[in-house]
C-alpha positions in Angstrom: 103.8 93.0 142.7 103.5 89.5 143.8 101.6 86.7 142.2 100.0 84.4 144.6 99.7 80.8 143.2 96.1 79.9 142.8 94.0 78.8 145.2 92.5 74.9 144.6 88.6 74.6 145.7 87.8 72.5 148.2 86.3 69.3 147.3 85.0 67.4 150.5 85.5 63.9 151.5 89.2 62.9 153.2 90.9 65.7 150.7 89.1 68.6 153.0 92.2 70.7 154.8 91.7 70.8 158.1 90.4 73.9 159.7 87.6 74.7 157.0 83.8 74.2 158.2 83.4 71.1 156.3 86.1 69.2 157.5 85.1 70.3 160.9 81.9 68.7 160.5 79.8 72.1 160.0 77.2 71.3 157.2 78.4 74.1 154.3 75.9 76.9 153.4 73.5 76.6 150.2 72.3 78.9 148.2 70.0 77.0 146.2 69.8 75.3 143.1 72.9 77.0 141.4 75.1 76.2 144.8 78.4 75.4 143.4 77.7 76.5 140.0 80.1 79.7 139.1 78.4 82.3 136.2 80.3 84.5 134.1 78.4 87.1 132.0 80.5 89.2 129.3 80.0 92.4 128.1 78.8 93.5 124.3 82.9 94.8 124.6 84.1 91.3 125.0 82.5 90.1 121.7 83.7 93.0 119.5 87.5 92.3 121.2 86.7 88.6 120.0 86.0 89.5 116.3 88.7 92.4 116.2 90.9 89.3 117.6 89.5 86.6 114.7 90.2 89.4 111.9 93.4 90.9 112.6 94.3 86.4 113.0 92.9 85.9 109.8 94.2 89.4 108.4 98.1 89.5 108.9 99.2 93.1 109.5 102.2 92.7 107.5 103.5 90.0 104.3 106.2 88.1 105.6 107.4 87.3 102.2 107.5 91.0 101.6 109.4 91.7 104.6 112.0 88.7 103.4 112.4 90.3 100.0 113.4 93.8 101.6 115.6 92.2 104.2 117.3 90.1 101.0 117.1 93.8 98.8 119.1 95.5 101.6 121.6 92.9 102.2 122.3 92.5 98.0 122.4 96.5 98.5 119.7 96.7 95.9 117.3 98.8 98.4 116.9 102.1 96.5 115.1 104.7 99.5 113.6 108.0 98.3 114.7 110.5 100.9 112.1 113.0 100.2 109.3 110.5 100.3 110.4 109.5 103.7 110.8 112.9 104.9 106.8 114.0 103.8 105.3 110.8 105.2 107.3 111.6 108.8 106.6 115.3 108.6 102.3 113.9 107.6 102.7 111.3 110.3 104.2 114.4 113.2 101.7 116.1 111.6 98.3 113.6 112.5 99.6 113.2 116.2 99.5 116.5 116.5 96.1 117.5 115.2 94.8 114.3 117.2 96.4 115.8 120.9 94.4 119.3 119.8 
């Protein structure tokens, strides 16, 4: 895919590119009172992505000083892992994407 750099509006006076209507001295189309005025109206969607956005900002998904303190437990080899634990919440965890496929 290729990106195309962005296109710059035309502004009028001795900046106009030459070949457009207004610098060949064709008056440019109105539509109005809001000519030249660009509207953007957002859906209800947009505002909930906004506040999912502000919370999960506000609300780190993980402790960064808890990660640290693992990271230091398995280097000082003090990192004790309960095998069977791990092995029920990856069998539960197999288990919930399944039921959710069904």
């Amino acid at each position: 895919m290729k990106i195309q750099p962005p296109v710059r509006p035309v502004t009028g006076g001795s900046e106009s590119p030459a070949g457009t209507e207004r610098a060949a001295g064709k008056p440019q189309a109105s539509s109005g009172p809001s000519a030249g005025v660009d509207r953007v109206a957002l859906s209800p969607l947009s505002a909930q992505i906004a506040a999912l956005e502000s919370s999960l900002a506000a609300d780190p998904a993980f402790d960064a000083k808890r990660v640290e303190a693992i990271k230091q437990a398995i280097v000082d080899g003090r990192l004790s892992v309960n095998a069977d634990t791990v092995a029920d919440r990856m069998i539960a965890s197999a288990l919930a994407m399944f039921d959710r496929r069904a």
